[in-house]
N, CA and C of each residue as an Amber inpcrd file, in Angstrom:
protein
   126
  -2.8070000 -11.6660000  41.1110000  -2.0910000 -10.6630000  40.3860000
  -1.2260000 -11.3890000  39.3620000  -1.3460000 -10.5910000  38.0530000
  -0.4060000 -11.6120000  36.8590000   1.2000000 -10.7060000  37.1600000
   1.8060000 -11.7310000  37.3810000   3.1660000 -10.5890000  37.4470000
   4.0180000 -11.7310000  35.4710000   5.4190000 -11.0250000  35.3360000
   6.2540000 -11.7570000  34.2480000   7.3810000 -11.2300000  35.1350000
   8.1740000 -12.6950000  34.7520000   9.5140000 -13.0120000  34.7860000
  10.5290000 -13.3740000  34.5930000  11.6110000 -12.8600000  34.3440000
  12.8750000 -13.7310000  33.9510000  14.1310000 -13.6440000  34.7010000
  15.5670000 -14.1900000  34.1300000  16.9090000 -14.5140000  34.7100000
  17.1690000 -13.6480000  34.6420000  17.4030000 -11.8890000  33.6790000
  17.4920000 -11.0900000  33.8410000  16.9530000  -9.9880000  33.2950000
  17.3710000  -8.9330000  33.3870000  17.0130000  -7.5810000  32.3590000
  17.1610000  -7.6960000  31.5650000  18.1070000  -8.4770000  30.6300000
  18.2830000  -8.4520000  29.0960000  17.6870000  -9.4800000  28.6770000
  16.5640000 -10.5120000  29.2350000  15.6560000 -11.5520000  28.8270000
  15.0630000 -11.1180000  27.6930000  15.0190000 -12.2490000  27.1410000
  14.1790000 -11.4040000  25.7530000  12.5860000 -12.5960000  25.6890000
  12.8050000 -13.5480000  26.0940000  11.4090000 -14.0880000  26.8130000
  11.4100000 -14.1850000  28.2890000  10.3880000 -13.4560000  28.5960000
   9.4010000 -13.6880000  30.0680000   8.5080000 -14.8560000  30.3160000
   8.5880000 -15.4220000  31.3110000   7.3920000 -16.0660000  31.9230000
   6.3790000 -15.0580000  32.7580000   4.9970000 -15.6740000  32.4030000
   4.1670000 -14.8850000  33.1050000   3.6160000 -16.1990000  34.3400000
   2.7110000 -15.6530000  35.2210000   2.5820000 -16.2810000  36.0500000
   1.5590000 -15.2310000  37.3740000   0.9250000 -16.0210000  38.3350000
  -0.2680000 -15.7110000  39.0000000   0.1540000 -15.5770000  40.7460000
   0.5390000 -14.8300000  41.1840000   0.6720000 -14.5620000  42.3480000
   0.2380000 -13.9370000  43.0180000  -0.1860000 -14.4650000  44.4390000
  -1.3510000 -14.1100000  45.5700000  -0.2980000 -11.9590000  45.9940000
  -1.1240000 -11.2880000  46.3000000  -0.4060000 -10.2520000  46.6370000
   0.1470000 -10.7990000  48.3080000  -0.4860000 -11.4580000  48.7950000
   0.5870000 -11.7400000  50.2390000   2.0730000 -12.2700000  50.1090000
   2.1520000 -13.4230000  48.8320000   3.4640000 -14.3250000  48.2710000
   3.9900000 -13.0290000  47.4600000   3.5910000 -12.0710000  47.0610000
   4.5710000 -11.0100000  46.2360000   4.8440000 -10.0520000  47.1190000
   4.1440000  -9.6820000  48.3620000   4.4360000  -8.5830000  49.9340000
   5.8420000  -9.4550000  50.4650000   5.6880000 -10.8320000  50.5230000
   6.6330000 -11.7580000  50.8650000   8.0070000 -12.1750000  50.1620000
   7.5760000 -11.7600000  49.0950000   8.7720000 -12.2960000  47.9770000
   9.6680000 -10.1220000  47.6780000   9.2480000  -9.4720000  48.0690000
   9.8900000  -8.2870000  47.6630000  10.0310000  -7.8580000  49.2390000
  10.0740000  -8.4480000  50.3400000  10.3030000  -7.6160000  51.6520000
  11.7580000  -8.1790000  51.9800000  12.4410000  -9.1090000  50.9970000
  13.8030000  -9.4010000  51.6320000  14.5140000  -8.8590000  50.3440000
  15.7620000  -8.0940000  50.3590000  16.3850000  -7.9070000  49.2710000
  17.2780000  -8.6880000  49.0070000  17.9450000  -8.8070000  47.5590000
  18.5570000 -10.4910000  47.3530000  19.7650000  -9.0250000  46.9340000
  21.0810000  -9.1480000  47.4450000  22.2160000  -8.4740000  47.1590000
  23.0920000  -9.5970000  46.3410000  23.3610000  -8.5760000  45.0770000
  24.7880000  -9.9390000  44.4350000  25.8450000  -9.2050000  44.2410000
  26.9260000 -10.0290000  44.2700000  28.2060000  -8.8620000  44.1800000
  29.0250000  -8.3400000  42.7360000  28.0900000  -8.1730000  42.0120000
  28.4950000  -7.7990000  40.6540000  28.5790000  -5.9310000  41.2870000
  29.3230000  -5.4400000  40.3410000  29.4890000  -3.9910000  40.6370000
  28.4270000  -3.1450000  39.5250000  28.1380000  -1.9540000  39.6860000
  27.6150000  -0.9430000  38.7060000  27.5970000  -1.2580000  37.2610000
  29.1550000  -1.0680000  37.0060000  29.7910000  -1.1710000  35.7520000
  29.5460000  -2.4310000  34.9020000  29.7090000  -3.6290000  36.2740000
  29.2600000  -5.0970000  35.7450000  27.5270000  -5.2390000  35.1130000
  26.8210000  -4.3630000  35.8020000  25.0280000  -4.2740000  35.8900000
  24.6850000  -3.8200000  34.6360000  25.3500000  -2.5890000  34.3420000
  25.6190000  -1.9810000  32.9740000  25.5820000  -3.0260000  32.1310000
């Protein structure tokens, strides 16, 4: 599966890249919490 990625939402270049769907079932079943607030996300 081709997924793209970057440091954040406001990236303005992506990396793309090739990941097995078991390493992406694996990589999205833990959630990563940071302590920025709403307003900060905004």
């Amino acid at each position: 599966m081709k997924i793209s990625y970057g440091n954040s939402r406001m990236d303005k270049k992506w990396k793309n890249s090739d990941i097995s769907w078991d390493d992406f079932c694996t990589r999205v079943s833990s959630t990563l919490r940071t302590t920025e607030t709403v307003e900060e996300y905004r």
